[in-house]
VOZA-199509 format. One record per residue: residue number from 1; y negated, x, z of N, C-alpha, C, O in turn. Coordinates in Angstrom, 2 decimals. Each point is the difference from the previous one (the first is absolute). Example, Ala and Ser with C-alpha at 12.3 -4.5 7.8 and 13.67 -1.06 7.14 Angstrom:
BEGIN
rec i->1 n_Y->5.69 n_X->13.19 n_Z->7.80 ca_Y->-1.19 ca_X->-0.89 ca_Z->0.00 c_Y->-1.20 c_X->0.90 c_Z->0.00 o_Y->0.02 o_X->1.04 o_Z->0.66
rec i->2 n_Y->-1.07 n_X->-1.39 n_Z->-1.38 ca_Y->-1.19 ca_X->0.82 ca_Z->0.06 c_Y->-1.09 c_X->-0.77 c_Z->0.73 o_Y->-1.11 o_X->0.51 o_Z->0.17
***
This chain:
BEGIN
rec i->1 n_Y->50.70 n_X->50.51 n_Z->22.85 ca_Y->1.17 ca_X->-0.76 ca_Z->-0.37 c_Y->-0.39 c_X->-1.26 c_Z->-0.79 o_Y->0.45 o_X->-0.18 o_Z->-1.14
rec i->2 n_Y->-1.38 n_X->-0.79 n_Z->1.82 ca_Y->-0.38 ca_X->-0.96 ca_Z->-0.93 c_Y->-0.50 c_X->0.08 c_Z->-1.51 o_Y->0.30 o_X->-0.75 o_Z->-0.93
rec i->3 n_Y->-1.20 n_X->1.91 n_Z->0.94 ca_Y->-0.71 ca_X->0.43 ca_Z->-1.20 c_Y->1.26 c_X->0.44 c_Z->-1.25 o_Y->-0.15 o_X->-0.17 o_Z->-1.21
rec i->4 n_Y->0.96 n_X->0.57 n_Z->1.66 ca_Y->1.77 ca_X->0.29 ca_Z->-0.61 c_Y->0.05 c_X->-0.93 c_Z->-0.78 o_Y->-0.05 o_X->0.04 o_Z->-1.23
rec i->5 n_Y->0.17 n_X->-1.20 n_Z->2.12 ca_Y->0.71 ca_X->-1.55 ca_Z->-0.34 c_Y->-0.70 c_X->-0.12 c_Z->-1.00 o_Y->0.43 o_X->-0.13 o_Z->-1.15
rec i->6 n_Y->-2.33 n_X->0.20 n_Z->1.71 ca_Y->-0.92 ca_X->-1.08 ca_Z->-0.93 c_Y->0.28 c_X->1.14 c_Z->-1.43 o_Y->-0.11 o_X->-0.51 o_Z->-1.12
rec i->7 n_Y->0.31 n_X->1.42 n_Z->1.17 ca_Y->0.09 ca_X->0.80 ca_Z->-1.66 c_Y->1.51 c_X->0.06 c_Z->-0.72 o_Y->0.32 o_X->0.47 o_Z->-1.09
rec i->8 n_Y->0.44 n_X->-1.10 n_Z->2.05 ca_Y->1.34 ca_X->-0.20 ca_Z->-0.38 c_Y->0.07 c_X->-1.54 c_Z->-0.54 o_Y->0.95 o_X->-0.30 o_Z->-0.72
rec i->9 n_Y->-1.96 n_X->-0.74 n_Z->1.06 ca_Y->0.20 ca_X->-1.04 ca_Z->-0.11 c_Y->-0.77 c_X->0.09 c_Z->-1.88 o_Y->0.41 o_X->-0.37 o_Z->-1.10
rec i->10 n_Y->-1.61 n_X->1.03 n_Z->1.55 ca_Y->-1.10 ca_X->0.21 ca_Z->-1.56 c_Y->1.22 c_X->0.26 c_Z->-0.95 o_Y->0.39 o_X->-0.85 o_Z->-0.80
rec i->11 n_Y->0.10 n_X->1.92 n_Z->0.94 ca_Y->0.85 ca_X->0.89 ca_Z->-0.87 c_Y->0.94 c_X->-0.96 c_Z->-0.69 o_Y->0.07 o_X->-0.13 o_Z->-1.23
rec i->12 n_Y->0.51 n_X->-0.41 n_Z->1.96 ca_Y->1.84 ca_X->-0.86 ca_Z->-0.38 c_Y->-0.89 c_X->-1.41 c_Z->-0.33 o_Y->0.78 o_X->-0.83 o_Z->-0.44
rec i->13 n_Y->-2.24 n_X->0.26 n_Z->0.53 ca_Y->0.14 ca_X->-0.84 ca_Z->-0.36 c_Y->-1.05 c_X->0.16 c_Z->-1.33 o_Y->-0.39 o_X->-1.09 o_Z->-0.43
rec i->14 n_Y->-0.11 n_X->2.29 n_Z->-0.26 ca_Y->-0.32 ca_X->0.63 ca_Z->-1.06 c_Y->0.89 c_X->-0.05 c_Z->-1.16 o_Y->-0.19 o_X->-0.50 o_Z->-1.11
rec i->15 n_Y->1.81 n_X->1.50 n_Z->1.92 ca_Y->0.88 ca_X->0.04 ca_Z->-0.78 c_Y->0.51 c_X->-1.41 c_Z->-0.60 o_Y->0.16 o_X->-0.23 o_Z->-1.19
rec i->16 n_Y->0.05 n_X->-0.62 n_Z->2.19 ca_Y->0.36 ca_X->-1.46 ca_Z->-0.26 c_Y->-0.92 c_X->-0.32 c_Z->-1.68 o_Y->0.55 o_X->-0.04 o_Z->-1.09
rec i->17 n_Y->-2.32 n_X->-0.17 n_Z->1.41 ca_Y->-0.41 ca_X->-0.47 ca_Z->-0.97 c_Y->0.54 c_X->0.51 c_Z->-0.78 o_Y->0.68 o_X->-0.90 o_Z->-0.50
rec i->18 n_Y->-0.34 n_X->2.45 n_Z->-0.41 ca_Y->-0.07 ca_X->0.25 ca_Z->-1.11 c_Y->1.28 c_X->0.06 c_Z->-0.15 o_Y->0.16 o_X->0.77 o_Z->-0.95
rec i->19 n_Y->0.70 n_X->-1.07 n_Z->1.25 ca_Y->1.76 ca_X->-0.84 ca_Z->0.13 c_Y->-0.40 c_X->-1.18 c_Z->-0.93 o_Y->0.13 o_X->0.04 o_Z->-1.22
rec i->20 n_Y->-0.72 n_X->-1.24 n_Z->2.03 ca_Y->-0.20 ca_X->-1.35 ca_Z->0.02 c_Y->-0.80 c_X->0.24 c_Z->-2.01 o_Y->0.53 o_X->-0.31 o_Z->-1.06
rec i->21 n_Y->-1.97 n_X->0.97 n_Z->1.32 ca_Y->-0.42 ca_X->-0.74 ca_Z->-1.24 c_Y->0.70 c_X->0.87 c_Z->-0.82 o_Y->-0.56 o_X->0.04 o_Z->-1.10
rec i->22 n_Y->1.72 n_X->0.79 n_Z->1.16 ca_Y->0.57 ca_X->0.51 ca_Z->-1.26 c_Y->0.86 c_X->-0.95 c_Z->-0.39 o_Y->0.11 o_X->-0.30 o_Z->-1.18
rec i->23 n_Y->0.68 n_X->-0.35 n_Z->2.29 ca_Y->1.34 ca_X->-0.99 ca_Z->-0.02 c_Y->-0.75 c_X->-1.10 c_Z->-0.91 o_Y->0.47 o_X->-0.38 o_Z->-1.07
rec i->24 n_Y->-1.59 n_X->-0.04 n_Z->1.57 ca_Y->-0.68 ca_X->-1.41 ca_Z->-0.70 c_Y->-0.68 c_X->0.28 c_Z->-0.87 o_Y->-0.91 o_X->-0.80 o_Z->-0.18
rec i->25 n_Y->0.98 n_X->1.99 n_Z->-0.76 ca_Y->-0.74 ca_X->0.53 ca_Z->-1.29 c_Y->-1.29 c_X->0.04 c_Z->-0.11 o_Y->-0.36 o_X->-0.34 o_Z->-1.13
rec i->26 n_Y->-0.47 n_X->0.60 n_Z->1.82 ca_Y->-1.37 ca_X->0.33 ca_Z->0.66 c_Y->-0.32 c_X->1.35 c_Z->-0.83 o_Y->0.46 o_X->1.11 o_Z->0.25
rec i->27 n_Y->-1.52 n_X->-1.51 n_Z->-1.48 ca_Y->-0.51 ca_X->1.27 ca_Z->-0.48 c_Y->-1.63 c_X->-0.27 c_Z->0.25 o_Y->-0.46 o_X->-1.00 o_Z->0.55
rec i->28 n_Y->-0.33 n_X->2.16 n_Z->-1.10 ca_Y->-1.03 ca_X->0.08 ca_Z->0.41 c_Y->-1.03 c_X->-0.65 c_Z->-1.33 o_Y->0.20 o_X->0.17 o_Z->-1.21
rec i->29 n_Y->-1.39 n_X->-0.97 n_Z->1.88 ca_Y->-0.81 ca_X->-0.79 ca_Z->-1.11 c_Y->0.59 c_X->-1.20 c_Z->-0.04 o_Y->-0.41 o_X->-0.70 o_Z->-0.92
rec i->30 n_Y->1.76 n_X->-0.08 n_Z->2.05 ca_Y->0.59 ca_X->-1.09 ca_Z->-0.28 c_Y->-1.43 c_X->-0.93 c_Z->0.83 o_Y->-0.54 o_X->-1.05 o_Z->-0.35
rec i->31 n_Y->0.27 n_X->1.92 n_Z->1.50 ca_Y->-1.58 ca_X->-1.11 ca_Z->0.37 c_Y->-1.71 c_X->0.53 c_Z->-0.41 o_Y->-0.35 o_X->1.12 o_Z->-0.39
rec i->32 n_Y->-0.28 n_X->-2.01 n_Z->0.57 ca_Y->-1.34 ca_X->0.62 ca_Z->-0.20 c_Y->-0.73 c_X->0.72 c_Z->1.02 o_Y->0.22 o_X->-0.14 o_Z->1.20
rec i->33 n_Y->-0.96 n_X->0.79 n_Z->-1.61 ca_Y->-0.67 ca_X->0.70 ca_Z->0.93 c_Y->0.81 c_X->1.31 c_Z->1.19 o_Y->1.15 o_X->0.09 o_Z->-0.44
rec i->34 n_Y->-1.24 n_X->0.58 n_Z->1.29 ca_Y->0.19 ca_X->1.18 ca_Z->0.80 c_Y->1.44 c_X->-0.49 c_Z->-0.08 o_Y->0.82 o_X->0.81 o_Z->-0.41
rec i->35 n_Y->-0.38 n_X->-2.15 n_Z->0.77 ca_Y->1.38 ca_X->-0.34 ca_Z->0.81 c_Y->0.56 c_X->0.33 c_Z->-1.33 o_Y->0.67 o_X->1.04 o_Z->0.05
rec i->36 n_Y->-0.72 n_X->-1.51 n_Z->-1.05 ca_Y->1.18 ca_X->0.34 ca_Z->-1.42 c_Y->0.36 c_X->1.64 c_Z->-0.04 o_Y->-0.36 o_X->0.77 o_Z->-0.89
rec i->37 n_Y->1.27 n_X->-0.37 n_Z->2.24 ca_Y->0.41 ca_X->1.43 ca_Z->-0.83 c_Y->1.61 c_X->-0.09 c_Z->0.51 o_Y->0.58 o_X->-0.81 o_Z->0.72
rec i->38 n_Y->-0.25 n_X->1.75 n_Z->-1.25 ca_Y->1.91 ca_X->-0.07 ca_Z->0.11 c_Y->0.33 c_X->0.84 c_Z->1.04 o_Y->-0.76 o_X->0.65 o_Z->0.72
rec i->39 n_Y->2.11 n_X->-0.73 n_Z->-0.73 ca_Y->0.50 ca_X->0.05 ca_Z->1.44 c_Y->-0.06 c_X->1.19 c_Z->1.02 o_Y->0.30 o_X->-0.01 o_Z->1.19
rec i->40 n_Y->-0.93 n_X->1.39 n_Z->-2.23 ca_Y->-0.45 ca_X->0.77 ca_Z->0.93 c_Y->-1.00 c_X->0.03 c_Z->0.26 o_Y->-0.29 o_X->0.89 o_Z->0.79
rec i->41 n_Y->-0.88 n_X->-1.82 n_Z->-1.28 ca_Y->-1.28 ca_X->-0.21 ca_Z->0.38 c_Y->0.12 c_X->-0.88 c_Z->0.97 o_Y->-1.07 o_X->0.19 o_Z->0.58
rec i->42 n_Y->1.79 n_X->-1.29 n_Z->0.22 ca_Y->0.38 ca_X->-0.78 ca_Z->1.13 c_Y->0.43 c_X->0.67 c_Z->0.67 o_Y->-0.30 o_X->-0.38 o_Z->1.13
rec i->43 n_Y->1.27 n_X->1.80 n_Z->-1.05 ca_Y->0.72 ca_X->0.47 ca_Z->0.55 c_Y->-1.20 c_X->1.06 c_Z->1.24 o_Y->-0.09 o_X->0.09 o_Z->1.23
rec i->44 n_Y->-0.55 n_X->0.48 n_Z->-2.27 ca_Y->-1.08 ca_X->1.07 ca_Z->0.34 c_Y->-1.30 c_X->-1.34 c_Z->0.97 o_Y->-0.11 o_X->-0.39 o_Z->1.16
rec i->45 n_Y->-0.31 n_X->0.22 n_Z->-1.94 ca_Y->-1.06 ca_X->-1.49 ca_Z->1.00 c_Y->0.83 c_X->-0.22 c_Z->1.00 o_Y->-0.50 o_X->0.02 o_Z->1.13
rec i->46 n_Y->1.79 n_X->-0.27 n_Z->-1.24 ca_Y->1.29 ca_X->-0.64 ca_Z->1.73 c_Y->-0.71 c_X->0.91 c_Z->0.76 o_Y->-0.97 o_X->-0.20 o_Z->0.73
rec i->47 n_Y->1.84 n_X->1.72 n_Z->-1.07 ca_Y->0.04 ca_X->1.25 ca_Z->0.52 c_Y->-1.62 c_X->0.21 c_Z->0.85 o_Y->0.00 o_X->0.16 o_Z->1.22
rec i->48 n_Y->-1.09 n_X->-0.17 n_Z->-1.86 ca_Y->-1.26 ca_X->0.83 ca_Z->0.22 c_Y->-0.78 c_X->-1.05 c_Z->0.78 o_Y->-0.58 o_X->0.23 o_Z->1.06
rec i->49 n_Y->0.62 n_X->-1.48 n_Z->-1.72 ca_Y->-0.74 ca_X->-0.84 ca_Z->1.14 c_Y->0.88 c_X->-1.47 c_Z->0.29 o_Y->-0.31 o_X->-1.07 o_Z->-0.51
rec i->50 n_Y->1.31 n_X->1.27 n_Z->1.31 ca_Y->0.63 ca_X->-0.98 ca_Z->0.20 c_Y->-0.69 c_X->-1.43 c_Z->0.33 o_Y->0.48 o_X->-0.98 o_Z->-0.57
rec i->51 n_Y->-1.33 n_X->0.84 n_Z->1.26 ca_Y->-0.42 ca_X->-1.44 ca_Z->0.49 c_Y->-0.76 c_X->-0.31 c_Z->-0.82 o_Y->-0.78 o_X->-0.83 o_Z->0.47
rec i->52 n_Y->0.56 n_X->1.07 n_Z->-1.53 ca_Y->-0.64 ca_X->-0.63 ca_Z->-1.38 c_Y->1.44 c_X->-0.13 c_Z->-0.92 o_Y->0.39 o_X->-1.12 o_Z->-0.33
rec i->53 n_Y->0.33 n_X->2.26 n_Z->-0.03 ca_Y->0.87 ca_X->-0.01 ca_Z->-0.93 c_Y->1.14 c_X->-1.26 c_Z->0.35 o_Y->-0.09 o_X->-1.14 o_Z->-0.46
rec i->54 n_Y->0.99 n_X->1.53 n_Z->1.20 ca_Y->0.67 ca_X->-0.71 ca_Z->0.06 c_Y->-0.51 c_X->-2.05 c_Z->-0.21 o_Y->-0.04 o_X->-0.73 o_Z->-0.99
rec i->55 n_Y->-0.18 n_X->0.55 n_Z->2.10 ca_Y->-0.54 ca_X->-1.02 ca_Z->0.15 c_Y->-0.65 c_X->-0.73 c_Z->-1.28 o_Y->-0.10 o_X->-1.23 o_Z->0.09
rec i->56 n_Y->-0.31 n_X->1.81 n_Z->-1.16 ca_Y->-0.63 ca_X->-0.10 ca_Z->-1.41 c_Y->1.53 c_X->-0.06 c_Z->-1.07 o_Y->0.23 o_X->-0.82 o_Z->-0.88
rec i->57 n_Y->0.47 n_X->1.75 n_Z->1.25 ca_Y->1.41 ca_X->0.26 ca_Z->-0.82 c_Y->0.34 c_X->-1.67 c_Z->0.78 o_Y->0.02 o_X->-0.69 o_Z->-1.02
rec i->58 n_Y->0.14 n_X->0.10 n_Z->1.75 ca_Y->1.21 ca_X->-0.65 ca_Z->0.69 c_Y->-0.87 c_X->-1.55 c_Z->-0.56 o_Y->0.59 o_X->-1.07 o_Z->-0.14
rec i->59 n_Y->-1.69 n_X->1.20 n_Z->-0.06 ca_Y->-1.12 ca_X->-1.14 ca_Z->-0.42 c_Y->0.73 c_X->0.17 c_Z->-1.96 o_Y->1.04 o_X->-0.56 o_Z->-0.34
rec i->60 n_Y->-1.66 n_X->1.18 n_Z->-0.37 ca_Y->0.51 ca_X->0.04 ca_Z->-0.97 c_Y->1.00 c_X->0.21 c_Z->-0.73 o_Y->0.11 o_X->-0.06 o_Z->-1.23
rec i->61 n_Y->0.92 n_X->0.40 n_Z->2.38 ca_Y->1.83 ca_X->-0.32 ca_Z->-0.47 c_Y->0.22 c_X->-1.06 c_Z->-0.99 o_Y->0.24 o_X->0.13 o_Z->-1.20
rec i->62 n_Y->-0.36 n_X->-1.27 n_Z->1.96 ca_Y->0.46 ca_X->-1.46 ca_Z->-1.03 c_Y->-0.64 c_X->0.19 c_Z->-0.98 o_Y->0.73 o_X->-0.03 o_Z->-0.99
rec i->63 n_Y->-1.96 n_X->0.25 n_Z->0.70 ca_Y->-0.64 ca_X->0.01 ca_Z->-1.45 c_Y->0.64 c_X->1.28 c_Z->-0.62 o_Y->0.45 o_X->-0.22 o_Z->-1.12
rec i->64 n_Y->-0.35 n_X->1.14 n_Z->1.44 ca_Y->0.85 ca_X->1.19 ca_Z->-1.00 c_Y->1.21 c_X->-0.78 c_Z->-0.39 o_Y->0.12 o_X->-0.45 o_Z->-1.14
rec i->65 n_Y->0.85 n_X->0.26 n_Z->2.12 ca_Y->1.41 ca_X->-0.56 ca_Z->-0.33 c_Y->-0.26 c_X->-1.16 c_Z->-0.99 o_Y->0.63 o_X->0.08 o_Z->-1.06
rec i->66 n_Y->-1.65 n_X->-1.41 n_Z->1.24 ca_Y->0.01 ca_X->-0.28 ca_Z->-1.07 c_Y->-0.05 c_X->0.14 c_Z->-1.01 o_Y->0.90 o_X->-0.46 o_Z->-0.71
rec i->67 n_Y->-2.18 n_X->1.31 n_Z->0.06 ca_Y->-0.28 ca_X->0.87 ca_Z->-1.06 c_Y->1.72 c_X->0.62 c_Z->-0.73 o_Y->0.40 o_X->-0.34 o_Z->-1.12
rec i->68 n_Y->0.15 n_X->1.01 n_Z->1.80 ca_Y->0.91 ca_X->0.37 ca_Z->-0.04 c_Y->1.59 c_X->-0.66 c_Z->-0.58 o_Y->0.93 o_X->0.43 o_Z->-0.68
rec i->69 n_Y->-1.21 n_X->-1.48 n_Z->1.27 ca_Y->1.23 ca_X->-0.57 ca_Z->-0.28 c_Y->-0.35 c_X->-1.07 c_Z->-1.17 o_Y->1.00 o_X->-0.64 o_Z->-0.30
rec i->70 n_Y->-1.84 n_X->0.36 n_Z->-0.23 ca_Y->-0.21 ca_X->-0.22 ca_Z->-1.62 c_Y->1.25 c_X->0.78 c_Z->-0.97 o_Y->-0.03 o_X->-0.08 o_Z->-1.23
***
């Protein structure tokens, strides 16, 4: 039952990222290095290794959105 949750929690909060950096115009090559990819490359990193991905997506939010809103 827990293991449910913990892949229900991965899942919906995967889907979230690639919601979020589509809404805030997040394409890929906007950063340098591994992190610069677009929103199904955040989406897939959420998905496959969450406790790196996310946590990295939620760190480099404000700097995309800035980028962005230029």
């Amino acid at each position: 039952m827990e293991q449910n949750i913990a892949k229900l929690i991965v899942f919906i909060s995967a889907v979230w990222v690639v919601i979020d950096a589509k809404r805030i115009g997040v394409s890929k090559g906007q950063l340098k290095g591994f992190w610069g990819m677009g929103p199904w490359g955040w989406f897939f990193i959420t998905l496959l290794l969450w406790p790196i991905g996310f946590p990295f997506y939620l760190i480099k939010r404000p700097e995309l959105k800035r980028i962005n809103s230029k």
